[in-house]
N, C-alpha and C positions, 0 to 999 in steps of 0.2 A: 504494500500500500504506500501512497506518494505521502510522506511528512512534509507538511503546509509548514510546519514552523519554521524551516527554513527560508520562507518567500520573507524577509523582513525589509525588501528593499526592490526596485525594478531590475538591479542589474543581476541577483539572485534569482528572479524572475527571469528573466531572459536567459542567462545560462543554464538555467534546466530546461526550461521548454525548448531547446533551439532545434526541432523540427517539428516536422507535422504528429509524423509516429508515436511520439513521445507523449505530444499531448490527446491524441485519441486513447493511447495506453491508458493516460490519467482518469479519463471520462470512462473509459468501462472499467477499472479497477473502482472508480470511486462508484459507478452507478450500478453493479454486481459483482461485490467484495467477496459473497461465497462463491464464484465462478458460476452461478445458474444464470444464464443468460435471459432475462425475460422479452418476450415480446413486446413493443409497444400497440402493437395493435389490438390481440385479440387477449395478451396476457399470459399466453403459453410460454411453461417452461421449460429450460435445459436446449434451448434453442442450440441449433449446430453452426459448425462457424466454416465460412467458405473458403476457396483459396484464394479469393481477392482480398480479404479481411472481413467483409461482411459478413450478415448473421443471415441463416433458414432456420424459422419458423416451420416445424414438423406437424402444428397444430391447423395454422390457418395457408400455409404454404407462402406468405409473403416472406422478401426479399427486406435487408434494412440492414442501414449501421449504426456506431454506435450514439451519433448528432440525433437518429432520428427521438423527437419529444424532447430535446432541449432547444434552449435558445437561438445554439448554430445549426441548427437544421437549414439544410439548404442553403447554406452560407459558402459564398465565394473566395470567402478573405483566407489567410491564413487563421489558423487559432488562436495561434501567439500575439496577434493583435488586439484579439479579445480579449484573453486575459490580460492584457497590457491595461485597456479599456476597463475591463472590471478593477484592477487594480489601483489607479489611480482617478478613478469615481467616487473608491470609497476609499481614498487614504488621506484623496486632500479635503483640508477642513470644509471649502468651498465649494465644492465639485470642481469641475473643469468644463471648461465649454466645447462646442463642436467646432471652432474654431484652430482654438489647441490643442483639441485630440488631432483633426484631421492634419496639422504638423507634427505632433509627436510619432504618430504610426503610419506616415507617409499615406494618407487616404484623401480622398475629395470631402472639399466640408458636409456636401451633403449624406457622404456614407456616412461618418463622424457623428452626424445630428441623427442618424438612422439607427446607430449602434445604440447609444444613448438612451434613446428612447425604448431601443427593448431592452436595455439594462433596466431600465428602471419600472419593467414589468416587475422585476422581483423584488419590489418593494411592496407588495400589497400591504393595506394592515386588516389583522385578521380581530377579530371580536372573539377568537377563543379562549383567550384566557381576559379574563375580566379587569378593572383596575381595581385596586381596593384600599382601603385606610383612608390616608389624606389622599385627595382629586382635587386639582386646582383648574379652571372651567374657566378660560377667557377667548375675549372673539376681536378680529383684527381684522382693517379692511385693505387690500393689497389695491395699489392703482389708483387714477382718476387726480394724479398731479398735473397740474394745467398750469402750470405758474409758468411756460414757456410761448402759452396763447396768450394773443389781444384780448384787451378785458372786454370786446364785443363778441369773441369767439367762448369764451367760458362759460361754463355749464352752470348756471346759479343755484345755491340752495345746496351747494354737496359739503359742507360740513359736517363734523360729529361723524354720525353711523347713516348719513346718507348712502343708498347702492346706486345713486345716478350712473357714477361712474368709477365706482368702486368695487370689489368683488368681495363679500363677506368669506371669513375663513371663520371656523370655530375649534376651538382647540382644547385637549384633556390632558395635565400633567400628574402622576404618582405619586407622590415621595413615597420612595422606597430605602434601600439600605443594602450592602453588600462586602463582603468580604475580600480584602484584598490578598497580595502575595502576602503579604505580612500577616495573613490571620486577623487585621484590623478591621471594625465595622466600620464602612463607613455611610455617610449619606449618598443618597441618587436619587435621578428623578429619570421617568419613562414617558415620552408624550405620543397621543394620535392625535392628528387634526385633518380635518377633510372643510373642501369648498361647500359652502351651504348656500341656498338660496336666499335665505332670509334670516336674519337671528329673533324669529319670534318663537314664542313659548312651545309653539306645536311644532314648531323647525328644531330648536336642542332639545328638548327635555328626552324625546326617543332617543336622542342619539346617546344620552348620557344614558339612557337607563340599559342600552342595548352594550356600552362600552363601562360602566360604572356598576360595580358589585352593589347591590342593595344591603343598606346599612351604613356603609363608605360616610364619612365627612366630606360634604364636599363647600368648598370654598369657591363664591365667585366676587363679582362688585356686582354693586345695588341695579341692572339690568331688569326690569320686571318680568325677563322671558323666564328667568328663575324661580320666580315666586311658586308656589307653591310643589316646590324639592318633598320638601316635610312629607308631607301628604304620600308621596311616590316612595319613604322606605328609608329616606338619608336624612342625617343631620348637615342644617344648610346652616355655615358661616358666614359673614355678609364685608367687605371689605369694604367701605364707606368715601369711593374715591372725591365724589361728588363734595367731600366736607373736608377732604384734603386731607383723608386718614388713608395711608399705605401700609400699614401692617400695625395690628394690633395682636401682641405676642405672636404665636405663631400663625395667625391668622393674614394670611396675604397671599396676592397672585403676583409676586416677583417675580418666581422659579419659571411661569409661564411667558411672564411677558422679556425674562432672557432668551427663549426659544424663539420669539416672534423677533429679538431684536437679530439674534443671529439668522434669522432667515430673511429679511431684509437683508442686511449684509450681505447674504450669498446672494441674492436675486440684484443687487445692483454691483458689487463686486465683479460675480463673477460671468453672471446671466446678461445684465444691466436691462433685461423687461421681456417677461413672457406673456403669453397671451392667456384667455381665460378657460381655451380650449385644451392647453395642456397643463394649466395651474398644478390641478392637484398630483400630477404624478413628479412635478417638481419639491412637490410638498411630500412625497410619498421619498422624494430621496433625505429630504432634510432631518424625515422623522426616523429614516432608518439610521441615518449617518449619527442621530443625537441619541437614541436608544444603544448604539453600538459603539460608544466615543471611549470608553472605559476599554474594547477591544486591541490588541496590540494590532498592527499591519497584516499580519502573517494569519491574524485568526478573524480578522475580518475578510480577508480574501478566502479561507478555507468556507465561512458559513457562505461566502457568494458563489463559491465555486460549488457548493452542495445545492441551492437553489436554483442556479444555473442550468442542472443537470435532473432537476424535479424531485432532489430529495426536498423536501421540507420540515424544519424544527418546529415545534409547538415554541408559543410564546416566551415561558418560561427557559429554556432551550438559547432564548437568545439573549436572557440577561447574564453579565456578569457573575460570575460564581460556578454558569453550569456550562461554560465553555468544555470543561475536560471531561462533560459528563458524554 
């Protein structure tokens, strides 16, 4: 089996993948570790292996390698481009743009934006494991700066929580806790957020209750879309921005509104303005890259290299603590 811990750098990265061989070897050792070769079609096992490299299926009689049901399916590039690609998605703080990639791995910008975009399929966030304890519950609105129009071309009235010309985002942070090398506890937080239509009461309250363990504490600011939590199972904390109160002991959505500040940052940084059609899966990388920040190089590329290839970790699975699990 291929030891990931060694990838802690691109040029480690390139010196072992440096053929094609090598990195299909790594994808079907990583995607059937007991040597049972499964189908992706029909699911049959113990599939036979050909003398081209390919796989038959003795169940359904189809033909397939080992790309087929991951990401490179049917991909032209070399491999080692993609993992180059996965690699440096999730190592730098920012991402990187289709610009940059399409110089670093010698491609046309628009493969680069192509590549991208199906990396950041494996960013879903999944609702199976719930959040629970402290949940801090804030909503931010991406876009709709006009300060570069004549003040006859500007949208009037989009202040505050106007969506004139703004796109509502709503967002759920954990505070959690985790164990380091050192066997020390420490603090963490874990966040999802998704583009929402509208931050009214019948727009988040589902989402909280679909992503928020019942019973959880959950903290937001005085938003009326909130009012009535209680009722729904939690105990609701009320942050009183409005009076110019930001934390009242540990009652505050700091921890959340650091996530929003770093994703601005990355969206003018390094993006500098996406649109509303691929918002959220920019948001689906920011949320993966902040749940996984505590990961070294080597074991973030190993969990993307497992996604990549359709294994998938339960929630859990992907915090801190149970990497070695």
């Amino acid at each position: 089996m291929i030891n990931f811990s060694k990838f802690n750098s691109i040029l480690s990265l390139i010196t072992y993948f440096h053929n094609e061989e090598i990195c299909k070897r790594a994808i079907t050792q990583s995607r059937w570790a007991d040597g049972d070769v499964v189908c992706p079609y029909c699911g049959g096992h113990h599939c036979k292996t050909r003398k081209d490299g390919k796989y038959r299926c003795s169940n359904c009689g189809k033909n397939f390698s080992c790309l087929v049901g991951t990401i490179f399916e049917n991909t032209k590039l070399p491999l080692i481009k993609w993992f180059i690609a996965m690699y440096l998605i999730s190592s730098h703080k920012k991402g990187i743009s289709s610009h940059q990639l399409a110089k670093d791995i010698n491609v046309t910008q628009a493969t680069a934006w192509y590549m991208l975009q199906k990396i950041r399929l494996l960013y879903p966030q999944m609702d199976s494991e719930a959040f629970e304890g402290t949940v801090e519950c804030d909503e931010v609105y991406i876009g709709g700066k006009e300060k570069w129009k004549h003040k006859s071309m500007r949208t009037p009235h989009t202040q505050g929580r106007s969506t004139k010309t703004k796109t509502p985002v709503f967002g759920m942070m954990e505070r959690s806790t985790y164990t380091n090398k050192n066997g020390e506890v420490e603090p963490i937080t874990y966040v999802h957020a998704f583009v929402v239509e509208n931050t009214n009461k019948a727009t988040l309250q589902p989402i909280i209750q679909q992503f928020v363990e019942e019973g959880s504490r959950v903290i937001t600011d005085e938003l009326n879309a909130y009012d009535g939590l209680t009722t729904l199972g939690y105990t609701h904390a009320v942050v009183r921005h409005g009076s110019e109160e930001y934390a009242n002991g540990d009652i505050f959505t700091n921890s959340i509104e650091g996530f929003w500040s770093h994703f601005r940052r990355m969206i003018v940084g390094c993006y500098h303005d996406v649109s509303d059609e691929h918002l959220q899966s920019y948001i689906d990388e920011a949320v993966y890259r902040w749940n996984t920040r505590k990961m070294s190089e080597s074991e973030r590329f190993a969990h993307m290299f497992e996604k990549s290839i359709g294994l998938v970790r339960r929630w859990n699975d992907m915090k801190v603590g149970s990497m070695a699990a």
